[in-house]
C-alpha positions, -999 to 999 in steps of 0.1 A, spaced: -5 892 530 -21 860 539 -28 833 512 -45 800 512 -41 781 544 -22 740 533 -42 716 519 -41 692 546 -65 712 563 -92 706 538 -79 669 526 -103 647 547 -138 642 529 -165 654 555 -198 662 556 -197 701 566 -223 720 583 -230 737 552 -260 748 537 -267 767 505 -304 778 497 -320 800 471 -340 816 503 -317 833 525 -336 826 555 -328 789 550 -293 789 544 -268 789 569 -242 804 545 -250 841 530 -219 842 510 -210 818 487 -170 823 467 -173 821 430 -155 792 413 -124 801 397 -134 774 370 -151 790 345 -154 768 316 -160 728 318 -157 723 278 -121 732 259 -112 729 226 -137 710 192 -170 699 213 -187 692 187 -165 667 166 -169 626 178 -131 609 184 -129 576 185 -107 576 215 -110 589 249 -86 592 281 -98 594 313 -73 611 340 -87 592 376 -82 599 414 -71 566 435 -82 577 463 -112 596 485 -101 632 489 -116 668 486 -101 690 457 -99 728 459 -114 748 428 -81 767 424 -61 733 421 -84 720 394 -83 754 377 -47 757 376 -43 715 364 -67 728 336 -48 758 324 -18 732 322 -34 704 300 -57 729 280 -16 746 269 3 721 263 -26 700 244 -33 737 221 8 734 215 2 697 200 -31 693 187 -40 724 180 -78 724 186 -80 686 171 -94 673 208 -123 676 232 -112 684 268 -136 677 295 -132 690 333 -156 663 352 -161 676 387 -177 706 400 -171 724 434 -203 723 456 -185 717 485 -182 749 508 -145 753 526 -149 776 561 -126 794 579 -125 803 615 -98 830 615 -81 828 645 -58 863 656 -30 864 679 -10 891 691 -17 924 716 -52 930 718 -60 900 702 -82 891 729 -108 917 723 -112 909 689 -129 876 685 -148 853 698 -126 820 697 -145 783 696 -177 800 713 -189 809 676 -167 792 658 -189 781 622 -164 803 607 -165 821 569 -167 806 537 -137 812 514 -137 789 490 -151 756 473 -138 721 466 -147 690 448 -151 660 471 -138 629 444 -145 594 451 -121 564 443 -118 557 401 -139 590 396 -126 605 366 -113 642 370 -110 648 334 -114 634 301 -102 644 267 -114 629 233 -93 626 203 -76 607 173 -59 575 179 -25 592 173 -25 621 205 -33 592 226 8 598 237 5 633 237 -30 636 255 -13 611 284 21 633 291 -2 663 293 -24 646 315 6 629 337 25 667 337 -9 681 353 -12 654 379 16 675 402 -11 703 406 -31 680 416 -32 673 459 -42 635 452 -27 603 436 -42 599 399 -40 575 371 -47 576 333 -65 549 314 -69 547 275 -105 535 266 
């Protein structure tokens, strides 16, 4: 079985070929994947803290939806272990970016069975974030005294994530 082709294929922030319309004449992809991110909002939403922290990428890079997802499950666990549900997790990007595939097949026969670069848009399968320097990737709200807890959650998720991050306390 074959999974996700490495990260450094997607890690550059370009402007695809990629179009995504509500008529289907219009858009160039049919098929768009679903985002494995369900939920942007975790635990009391409604309750104002006085304190937020901000996790921040350092530099210009795309994101895949699975990375986010799985740094989310992370933070969203160990801040349910400490807090209980006495914060207000935020996930601040969304996956619009489209991430295509030109499958490429080697082997015997291999040369009946696709067309190599000569139609080479290739299909989608899956989406990514494209962050910005200082854009914040997620942002939890709570009482002055998790501040310690929120930031080794938030440092602990930063491995999932493929890009340099920092934390601020505002």
């Amino acid at each position: 079985m074959v999974g996700l082709r490495p990260f450094r294929c997607y890690r550059r922030v370009k402007r695809a070929y990629t179009r995504k319309s509500k008529y289907k004449a219009k858009g160039y992809i049919k098929a768009v994947p679903t985002s494995k991110i369900v939920k942007f909002n975790y635990g009391n939403t409604r309750k104002e803290f006085p304190s937020k922290v901000n996790l921040f990428c350092k530099q210009r890079i795309q994101i895949r939806h699975n990375a986010i997802e799985s740094a989310r499950v992370m933070v969203v666990r160990k801040l349910n272990k400490v807090l209980g549900r006495n914060y207000h997790f935020q996930i601040r990007l969304y996956p619009h970016h489209i991430l295509r595939e030109n499958k490429m097949i080697t082997g015997a026969g291999a040369d009946r069975m696709q067309t190599g670069m000569q139609h080479a848009f290739g299909k989608a399968m899956g989406l990514a974030a494209q962050v910005k320097p200082k854009q914040a990737i997620f942002t939890v709200h709570a009482e002055k005294e998790a501040i310690p807890h929120i930031r080794a959650a938030l440092k602990a998720c930063t491995y999932k994530l493929p890009c340099k991050c920092g934390i601020e306390v505002l």
